[in-house]
C-alpha atoms as a printed R data frame, in Angstrom:
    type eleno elety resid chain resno       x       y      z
1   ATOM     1    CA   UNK     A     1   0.000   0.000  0.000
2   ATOM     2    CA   UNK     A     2   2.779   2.284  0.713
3   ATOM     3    CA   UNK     A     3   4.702   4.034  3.620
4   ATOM     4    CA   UNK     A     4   3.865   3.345  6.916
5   ATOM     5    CA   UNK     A     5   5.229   5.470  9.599
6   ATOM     6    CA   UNK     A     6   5.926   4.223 13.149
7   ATOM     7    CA   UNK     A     7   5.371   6.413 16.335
8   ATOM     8    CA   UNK     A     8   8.438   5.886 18.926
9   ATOM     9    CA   UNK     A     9   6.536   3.588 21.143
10  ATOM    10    CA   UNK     A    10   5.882   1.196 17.975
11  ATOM    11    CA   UNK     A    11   9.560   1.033 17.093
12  ATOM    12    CA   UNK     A    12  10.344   0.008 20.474
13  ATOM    13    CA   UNK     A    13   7.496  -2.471 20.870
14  ATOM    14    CA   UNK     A    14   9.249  -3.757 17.764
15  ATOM    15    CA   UNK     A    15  13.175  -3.990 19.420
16  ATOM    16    CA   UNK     A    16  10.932  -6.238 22.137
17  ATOM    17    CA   UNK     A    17  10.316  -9.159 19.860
18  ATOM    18    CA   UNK     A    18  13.424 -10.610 19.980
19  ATOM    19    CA   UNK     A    19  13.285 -12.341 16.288
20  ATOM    20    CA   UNK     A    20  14.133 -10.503 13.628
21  ATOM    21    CA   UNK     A    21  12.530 -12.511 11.242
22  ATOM    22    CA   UNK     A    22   9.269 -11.528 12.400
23  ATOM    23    CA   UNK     A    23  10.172  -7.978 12.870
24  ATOM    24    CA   UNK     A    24  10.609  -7.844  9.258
25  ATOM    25    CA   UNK     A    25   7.578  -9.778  8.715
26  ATOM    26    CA   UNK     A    26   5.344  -7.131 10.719
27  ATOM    27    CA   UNK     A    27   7.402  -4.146  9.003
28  ATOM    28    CA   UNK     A    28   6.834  -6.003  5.705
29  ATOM    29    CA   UNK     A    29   3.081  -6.490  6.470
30  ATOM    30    CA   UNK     A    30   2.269  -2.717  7.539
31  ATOM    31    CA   UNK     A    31   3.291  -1.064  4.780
32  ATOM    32    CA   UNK     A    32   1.369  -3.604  2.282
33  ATOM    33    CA   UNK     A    33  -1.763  -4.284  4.143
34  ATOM    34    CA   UNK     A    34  -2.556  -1.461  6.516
35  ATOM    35    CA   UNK     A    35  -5.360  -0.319  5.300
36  ATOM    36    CA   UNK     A    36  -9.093   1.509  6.539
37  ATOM    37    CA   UNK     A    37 -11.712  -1.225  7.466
38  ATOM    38    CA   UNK     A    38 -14.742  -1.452  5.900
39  ATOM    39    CA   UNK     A    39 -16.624  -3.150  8.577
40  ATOM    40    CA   UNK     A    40 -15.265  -4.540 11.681
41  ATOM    41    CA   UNK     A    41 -13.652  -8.680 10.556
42  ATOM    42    CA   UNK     A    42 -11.548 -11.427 12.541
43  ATOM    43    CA   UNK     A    43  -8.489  -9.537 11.443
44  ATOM    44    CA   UNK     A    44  -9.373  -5.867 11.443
45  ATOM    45    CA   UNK     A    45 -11.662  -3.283 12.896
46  ATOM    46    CA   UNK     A    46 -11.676  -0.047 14.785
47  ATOM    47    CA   UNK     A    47 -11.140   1.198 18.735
48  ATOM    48    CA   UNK     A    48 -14.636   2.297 19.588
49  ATOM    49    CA   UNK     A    49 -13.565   4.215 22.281
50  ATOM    50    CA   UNK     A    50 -10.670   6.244 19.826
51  ATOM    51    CA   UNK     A    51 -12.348   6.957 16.760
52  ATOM    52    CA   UNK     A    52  -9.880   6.652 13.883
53  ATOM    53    CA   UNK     A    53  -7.725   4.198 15.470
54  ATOM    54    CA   UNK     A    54  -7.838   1.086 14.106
55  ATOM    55    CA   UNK     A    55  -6.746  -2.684 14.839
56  ATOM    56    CA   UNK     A    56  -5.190  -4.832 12.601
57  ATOM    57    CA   UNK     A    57  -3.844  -8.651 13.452
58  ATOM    58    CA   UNK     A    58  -0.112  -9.210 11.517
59  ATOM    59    CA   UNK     A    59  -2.231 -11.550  9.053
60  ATOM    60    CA   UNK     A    60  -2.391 -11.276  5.270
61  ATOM    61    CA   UNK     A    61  -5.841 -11.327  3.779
62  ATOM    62    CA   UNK     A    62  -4.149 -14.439  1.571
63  ATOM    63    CA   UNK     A    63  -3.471 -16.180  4.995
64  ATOM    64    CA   UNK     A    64  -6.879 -15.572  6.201
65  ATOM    65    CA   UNK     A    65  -8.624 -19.384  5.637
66  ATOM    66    CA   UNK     A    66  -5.597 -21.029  7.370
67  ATOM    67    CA   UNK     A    67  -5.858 -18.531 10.178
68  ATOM    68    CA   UNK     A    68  -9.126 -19.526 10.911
69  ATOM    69    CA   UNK     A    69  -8.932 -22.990 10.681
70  ATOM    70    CA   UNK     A    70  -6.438 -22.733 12.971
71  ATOM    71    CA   UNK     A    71  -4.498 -24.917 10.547
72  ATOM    72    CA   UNK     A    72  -0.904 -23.631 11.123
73  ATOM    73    CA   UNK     A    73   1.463 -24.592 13.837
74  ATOM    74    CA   UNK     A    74   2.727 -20.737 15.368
75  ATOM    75    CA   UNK     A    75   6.096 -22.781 16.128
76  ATOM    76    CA   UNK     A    76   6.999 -23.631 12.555
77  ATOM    77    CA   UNK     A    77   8.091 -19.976 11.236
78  ATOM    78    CA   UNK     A    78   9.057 -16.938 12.099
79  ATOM    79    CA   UNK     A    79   6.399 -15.876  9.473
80  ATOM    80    CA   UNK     A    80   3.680 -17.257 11.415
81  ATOM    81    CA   UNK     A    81   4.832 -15.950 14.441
82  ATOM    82    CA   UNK     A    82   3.948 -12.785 13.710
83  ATOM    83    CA   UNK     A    83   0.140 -13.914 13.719
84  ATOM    84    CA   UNK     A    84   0.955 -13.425 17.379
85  ATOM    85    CA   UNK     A    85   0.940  -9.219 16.688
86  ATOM    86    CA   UNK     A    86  -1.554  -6.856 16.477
87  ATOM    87    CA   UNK     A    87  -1.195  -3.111 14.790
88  ATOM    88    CA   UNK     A    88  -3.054  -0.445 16.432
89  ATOM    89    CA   UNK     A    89  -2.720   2.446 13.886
90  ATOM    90    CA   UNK     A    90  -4.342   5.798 12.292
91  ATOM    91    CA   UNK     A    91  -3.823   8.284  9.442
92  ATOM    92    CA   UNK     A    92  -0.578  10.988 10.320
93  ATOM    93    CA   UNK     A    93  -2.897  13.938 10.982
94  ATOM    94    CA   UNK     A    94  -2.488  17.011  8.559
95  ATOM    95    CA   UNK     A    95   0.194  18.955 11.150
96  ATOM    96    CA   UNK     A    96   2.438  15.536 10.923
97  ATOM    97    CA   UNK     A    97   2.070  15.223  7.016
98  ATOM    98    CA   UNK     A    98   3.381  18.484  6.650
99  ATOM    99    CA   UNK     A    99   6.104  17.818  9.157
100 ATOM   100    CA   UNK     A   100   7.506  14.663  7.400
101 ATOM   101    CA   UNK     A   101   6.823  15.865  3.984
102 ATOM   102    CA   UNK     A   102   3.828  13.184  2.658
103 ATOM   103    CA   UNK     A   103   1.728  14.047 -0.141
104 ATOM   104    CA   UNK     A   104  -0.467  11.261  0.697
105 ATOM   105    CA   UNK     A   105  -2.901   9.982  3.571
106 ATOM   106    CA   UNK     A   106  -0.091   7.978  5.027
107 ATOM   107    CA   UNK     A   107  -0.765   5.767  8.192
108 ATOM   108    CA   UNK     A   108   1.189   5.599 11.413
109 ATOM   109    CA   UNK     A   109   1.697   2.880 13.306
110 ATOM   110    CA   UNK     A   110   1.085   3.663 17.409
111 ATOM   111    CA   UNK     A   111   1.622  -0.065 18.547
112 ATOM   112    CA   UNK     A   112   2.520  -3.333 17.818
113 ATOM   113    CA   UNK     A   113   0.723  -5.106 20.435
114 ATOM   114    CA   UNK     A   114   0.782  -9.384 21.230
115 ATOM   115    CA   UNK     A   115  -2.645 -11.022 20.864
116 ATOM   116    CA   UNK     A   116  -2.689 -11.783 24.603
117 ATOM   117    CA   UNK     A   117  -1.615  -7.778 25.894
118 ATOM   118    CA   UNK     A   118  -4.629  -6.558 23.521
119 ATOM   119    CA   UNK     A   119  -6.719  -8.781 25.162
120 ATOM   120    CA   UNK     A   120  -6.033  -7.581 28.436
121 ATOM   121    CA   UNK     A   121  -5.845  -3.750 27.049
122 ATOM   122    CA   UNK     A   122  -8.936  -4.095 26.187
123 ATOM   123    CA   UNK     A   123 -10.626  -6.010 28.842
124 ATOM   124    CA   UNK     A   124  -9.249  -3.098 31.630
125 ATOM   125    CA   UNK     A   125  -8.432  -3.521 35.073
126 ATOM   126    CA   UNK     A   126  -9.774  -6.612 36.920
């Protein structure tokens, strides 16, 4: 799709996953898939509570059937180990386009979250 920036705590949620493999695999998968939902799907959808932010799992829409026939094994690549990840992520706003020079709606990624810390983001304090 195109450029994808990354807001500071993204890049560091990246240096947490220690494989680098799947770093690039998440990197690769923002900037070619990150896109605005339609409608709210098992891979995508939007933050009620922070209109334009968006969620996105780390899965391509070609790797969607296997995904939900839960038909891969996370342990046999570093690809599919980034099915573990979730983007959260918006358009740069106008101010930040103009900053960094982008002629186009570009998107910026705030997050890269795991399935499981989502989860509990969303669910709030117990």
């Amino acid at each position: 799709m195109g450029v994808v920036d990354w807001s500071p705590d993204a890049i560091e949620d990246l240096h947490m996953i220690a494989d680098a493999l799947v770093q690039g695999e998440l990197m690769r998968l923002a900037e070619e898939e990150l896109r605005v939902p339609a409608t709210e799907t098992e891979i995508e959808g939007n933050l009620k509570e922070h209109p334009g932010v968006w969620w996105r799992r780390a899965v391509r829409h070609r790797d969607l059937p296997d995904f939900l026939s839960f038909g891969s094994d996370p342990a046999v690549s570093p690809l599919d180990r980034s099915r573990d990840f979730v983007f959260v992520y918006r358009h740069l706003t106008t101010t930040e386009r103009i900053k960094l020079r982008r002629r186009h709606k570009t998107f910026v990624v705030l997050r890269v979250l795991s399935n499981d810390e989502l989860a509990r983001r969303l669910a709030g304090p117990s």
